[in-house]
C-alpha positions as CSV (number, residue, x, y, z in Angstrom):
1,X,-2.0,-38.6,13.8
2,X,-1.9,-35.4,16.5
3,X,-5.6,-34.1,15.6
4,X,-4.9,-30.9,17.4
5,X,-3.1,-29.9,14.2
6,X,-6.3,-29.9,12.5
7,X,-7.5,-27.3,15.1
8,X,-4.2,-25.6,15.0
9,X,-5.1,-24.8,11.0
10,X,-8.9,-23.9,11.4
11,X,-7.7,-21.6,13.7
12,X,-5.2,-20.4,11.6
13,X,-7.2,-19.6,8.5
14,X,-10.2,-18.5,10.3
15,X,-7.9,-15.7,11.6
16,X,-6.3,-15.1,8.2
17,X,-9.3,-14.4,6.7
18,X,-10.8,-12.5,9.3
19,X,-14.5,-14.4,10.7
20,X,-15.3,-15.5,14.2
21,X,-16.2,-18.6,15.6
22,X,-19.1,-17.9,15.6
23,X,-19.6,-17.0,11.8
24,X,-17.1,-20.1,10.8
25,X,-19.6,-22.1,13.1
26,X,-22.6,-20.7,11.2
27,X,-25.0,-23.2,9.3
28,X,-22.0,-26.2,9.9
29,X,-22.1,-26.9,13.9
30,X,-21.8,-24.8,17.4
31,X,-19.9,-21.9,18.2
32,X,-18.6,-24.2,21.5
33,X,-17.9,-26.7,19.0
34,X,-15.5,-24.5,16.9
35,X,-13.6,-23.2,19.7
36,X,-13.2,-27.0,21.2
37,X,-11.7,-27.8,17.7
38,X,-9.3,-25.3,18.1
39,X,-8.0,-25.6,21.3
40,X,-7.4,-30.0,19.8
41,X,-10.1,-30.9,22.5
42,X,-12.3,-32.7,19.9
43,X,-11.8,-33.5,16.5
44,X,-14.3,-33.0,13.8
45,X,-16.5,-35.4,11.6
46,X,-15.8,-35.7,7.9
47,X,-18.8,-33.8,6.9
48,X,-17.9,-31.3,9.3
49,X,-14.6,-30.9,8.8
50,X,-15.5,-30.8,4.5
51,X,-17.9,-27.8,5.5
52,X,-15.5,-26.2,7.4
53,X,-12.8,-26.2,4.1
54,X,-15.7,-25.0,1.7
55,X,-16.5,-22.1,4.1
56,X,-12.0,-21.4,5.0
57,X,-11.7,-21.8,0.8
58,X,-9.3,-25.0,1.0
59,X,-9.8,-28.2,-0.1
60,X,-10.8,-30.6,2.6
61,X,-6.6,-32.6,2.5
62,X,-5.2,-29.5,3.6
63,X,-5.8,-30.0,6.8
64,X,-4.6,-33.4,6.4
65,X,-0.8,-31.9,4.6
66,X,0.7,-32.0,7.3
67,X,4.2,-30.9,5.4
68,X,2.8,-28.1,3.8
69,X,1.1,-26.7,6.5
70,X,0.2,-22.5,6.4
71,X,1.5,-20.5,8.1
72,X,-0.6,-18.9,10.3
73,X,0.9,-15.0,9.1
74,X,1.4,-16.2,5.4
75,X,-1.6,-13.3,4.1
76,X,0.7,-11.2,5.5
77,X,4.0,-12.2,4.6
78,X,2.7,-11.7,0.8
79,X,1.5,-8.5,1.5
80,X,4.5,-7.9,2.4
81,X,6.4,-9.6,-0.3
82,X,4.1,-7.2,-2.8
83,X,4.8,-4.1,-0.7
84,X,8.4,-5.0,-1.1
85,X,8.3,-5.5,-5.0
86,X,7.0,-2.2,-5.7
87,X,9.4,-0.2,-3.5
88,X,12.0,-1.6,-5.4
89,X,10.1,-1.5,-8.5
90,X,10.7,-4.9,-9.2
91,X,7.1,-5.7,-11.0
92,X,8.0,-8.6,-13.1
93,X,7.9,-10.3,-10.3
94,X,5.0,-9.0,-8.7
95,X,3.2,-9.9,-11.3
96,X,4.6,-13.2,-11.0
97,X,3.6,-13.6,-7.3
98,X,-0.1,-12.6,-7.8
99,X,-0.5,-14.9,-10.8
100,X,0.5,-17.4,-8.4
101,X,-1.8,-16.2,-5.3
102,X,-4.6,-16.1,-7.9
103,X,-4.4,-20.0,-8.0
104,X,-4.6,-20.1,-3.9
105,X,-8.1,-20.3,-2.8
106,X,-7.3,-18.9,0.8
107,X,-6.5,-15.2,-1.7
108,X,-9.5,-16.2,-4.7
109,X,-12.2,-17.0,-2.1
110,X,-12.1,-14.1,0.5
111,X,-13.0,-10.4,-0.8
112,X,-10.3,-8.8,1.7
113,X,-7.5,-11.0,0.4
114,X,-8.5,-11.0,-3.4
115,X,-8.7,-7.3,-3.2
116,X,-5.1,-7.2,-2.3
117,X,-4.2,-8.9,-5.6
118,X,-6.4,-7.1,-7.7
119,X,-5.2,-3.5,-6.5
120,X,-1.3,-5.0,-6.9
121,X,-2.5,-6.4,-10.7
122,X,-3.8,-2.8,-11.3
123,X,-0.7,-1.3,-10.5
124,X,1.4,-3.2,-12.5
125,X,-0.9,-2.6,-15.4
126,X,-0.6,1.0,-14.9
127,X,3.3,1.5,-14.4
128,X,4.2,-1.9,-17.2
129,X,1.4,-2.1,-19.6
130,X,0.6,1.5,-19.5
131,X,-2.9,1.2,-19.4
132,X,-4.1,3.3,-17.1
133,X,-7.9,3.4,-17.8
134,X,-7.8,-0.4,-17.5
135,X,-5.6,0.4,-14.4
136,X,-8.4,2.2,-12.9
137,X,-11.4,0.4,-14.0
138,X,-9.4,-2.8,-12.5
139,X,-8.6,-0.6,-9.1
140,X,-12.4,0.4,-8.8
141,X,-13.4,-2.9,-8.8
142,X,-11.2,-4.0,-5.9
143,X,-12.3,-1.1,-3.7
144,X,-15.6,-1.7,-4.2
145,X,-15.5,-6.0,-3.0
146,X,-14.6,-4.3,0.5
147,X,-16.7,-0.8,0.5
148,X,-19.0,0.0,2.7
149,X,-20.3,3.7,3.0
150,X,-21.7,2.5,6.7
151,X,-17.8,2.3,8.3
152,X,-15.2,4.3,8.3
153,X,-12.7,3.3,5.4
154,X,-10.1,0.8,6.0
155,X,-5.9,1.8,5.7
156,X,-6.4,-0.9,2.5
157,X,-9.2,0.8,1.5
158,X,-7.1,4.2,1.9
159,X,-4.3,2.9,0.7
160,X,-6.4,1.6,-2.9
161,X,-7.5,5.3,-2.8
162,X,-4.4,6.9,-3.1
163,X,-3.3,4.4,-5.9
164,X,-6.5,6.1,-8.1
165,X,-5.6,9.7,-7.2
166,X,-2.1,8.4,-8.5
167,X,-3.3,6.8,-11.7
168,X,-5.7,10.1,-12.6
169,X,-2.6,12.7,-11.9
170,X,-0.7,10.5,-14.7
171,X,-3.7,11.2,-16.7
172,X,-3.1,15.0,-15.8
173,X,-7.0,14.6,-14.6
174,X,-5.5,16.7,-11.1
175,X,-9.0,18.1,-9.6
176,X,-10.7,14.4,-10.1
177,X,-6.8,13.4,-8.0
178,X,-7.0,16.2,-5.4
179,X,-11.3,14.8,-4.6
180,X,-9.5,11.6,-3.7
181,X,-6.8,12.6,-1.7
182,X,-9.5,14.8,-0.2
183,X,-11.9,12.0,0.5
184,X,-8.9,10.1,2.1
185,X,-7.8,12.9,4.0
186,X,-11.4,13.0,5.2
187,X,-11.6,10.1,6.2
188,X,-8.4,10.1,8.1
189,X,-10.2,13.1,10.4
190,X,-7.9,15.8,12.0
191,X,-5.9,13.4,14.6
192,X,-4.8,9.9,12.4
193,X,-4.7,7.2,14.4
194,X,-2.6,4.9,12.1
195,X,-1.1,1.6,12.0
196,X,0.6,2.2,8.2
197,X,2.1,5.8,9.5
198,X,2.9,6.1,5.2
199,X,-0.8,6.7,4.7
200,X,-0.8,10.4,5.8
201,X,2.8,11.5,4.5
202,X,1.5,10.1,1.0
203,X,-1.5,12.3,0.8
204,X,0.9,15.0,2.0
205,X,3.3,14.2,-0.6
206,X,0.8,13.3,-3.3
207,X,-1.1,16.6,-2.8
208,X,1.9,18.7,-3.2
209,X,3.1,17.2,-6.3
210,X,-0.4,17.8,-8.1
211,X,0.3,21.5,-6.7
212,X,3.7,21.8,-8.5
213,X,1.6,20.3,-11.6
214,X,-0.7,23.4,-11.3
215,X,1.6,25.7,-10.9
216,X,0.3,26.3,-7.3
217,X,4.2,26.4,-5.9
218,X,4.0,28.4,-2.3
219,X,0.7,25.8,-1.4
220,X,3.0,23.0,-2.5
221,X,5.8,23.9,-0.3
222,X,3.3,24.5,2.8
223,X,2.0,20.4,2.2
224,X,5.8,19.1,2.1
225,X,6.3,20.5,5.3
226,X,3.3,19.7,6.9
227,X,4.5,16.3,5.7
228,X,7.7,16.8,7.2
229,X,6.3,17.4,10.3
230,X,4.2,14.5,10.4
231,X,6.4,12.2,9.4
232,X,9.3,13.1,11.5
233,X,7.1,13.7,14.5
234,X,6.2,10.1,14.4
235,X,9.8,9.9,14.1
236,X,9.9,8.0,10.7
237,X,12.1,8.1,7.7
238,X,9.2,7.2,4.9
239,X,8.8,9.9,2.5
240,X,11.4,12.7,4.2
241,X,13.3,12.0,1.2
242,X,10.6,12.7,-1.3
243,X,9.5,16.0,0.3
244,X,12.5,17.8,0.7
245,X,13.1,17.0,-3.5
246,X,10.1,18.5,-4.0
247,X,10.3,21.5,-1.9
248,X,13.7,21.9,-3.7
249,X,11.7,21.4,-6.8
250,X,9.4,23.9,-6.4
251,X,11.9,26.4,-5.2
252,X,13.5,25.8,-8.5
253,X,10.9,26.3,-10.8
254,X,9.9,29.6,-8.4
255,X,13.3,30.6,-9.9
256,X,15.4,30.5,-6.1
257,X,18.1,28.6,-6.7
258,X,20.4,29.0,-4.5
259,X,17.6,28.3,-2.2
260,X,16.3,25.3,-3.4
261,X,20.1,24.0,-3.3
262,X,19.9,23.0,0.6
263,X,16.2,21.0,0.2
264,X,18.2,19.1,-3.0
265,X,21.0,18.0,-1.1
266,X,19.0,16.7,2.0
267,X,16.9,14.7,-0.2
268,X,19.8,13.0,-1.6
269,X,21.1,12.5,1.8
270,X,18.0,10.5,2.6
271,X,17.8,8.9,-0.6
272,X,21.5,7.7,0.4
273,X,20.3,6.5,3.7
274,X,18.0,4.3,1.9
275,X,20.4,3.0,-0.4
276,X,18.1,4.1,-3.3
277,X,21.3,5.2,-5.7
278,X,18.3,5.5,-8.8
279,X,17.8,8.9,-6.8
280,X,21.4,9.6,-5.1
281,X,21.9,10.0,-9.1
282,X,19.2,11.8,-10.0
283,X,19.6,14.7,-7.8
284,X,23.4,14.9,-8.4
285,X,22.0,15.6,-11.8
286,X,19.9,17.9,-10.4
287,X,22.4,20.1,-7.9
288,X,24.5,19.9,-11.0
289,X,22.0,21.8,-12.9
290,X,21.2,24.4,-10.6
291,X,24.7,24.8,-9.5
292,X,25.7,25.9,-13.3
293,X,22.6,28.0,-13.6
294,X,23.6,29.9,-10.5
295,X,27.1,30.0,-11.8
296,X,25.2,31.3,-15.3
297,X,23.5,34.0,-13.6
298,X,26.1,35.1,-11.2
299,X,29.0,35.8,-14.6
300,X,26.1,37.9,-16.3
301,X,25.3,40.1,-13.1
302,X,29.2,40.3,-13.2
């Protein structure tokens, strides 16, 4: 057997789960010892090598799988996976995948990684069971196996925060929403430095819809583009589609139609771009609409 695919995998989970060495090595051997491991130098004793799996969360044969072996980005690629699922708002089997990842003790074991489940569970209990206070309570909980008021919040962590300043504006609970975008905004400081860019154009976005909700139209409109000058400064498409709707949409409900027309159409041109047709339909509804309105208003000036 090639024993430096033992080392290969400690390495491999220690990473995915985010510990040193030196904390892997703690209380089981030397921190010299670990990194020897690793590299396939040395292989461990049993008792080692068992203390090693209760501290990674595996049982001890999965080192010894050789067909089965992890991938070393596999965390990720389920995160991804997820992150996929709900942009196409494909939940049953969302659902289905965390049900599974629940079983994996790589996701049950590890606060960082179980948190990702739990926040995924609570949004498919808000947007398929319709619970949302269960949706919350469940959200809370995950934020909190990761919070720590002596750092500076993680993008998860901002990212969990935004979902709960979701689920309270569907409760119509919009000042206890705007705190949280607040606190995330806050926490994001003046200059973002970002590795998920969508963080900031969804506090831009989600802040402006609560507006429209409060019938606070003109600061609405200012959000949107401040969004739209984020997001297309860091020269992305995420959420470019979104914004111009809902500067259109307030437009609209300020009662300037012919001026909201322009903001419609671009937003369906983006929504076209990313093939989401849900949308493309939508606003054709909704040009429709204001078109005839227009046409309304114009034959009684006449």
């Amino acid at each position: 057997m090639d024993y430096s695919i033992i080392g290969k995998k400690i390495r491999e989970l220690r990473k995915a789960i985010g510990i040193t060495q030196g904390e892997l090595a703690d209380g089981i051997c030397t921190q010299a010892l670990v990194s020897r491991m690793e590299k396939g130098d040395i292989y461990p004793s049993a008792t080692v090598l068992y203390r090693i799996s209760q501290k990674l969360g595996v049982d001890v044969n999965y080192f010894f799988e050789i067909g089965s072996t992890e991938r070393f980005d596999y965390i990720k690629n389920v995160e991804r996976l997820l992150n996929n699922y709900r942009f196409k708002l494909q939940y049953d089997e969302l659902i289905e995948l965390v049900r599974k990842e629940e079983k994996n003790p790589i996701f049950i074991n590890h606060k960082e990684n179980k948190q990702l489940l739990e926040w995924n569970k609570a949004i498919y209990i808000a947007e398929v069971e319709n619970d949302k206070d269960r949706a919350i309570s469940v959200l809370m909980d995950a934020y909190q196996l990761t919070a720590d008021p002596k750092r500076a919040m993680s993008e998860r962590e901002m990212r969990l925060q935004i979902s709960l300043g979701n689920f309270l504006s569907l409760q119509e609970k919009y000042e206890e929403a705007l705190e949280v975008y607040e606190r995330v905004q806050k926490a994001l400081g003046p200059s973002p430095y970002l590795h998920d860019k969508s963080i900031q154009t969804r506090i831009y976005y989600h802040t402006a819809r609560i507006l429209t909700r409060l019938g606070k139209y003109d600061e609405s409109i200012r959000y949107c583009r401040k969004g739209l000058k984020w997001t297309i400064g860091e020269e992305r498409l995420f959420g470019i589609a979104d914004l111009f709707y809902q500067i259109g949409f307030n437009l609209e409900l300020k009662g300037e139609l012919e001026e909201s027309l322009p903001y419609f159409q671009k937003g369906r041109n983006y929504f076209h771009i990313q093939k989401n047709t849900k949308f493309v339909d939508f606003i054709d509804g909704k040009i429709a609409e204001v078109e005839e309105k227009l046409a309304e208003t114009i034959g009684m000036d006449n």
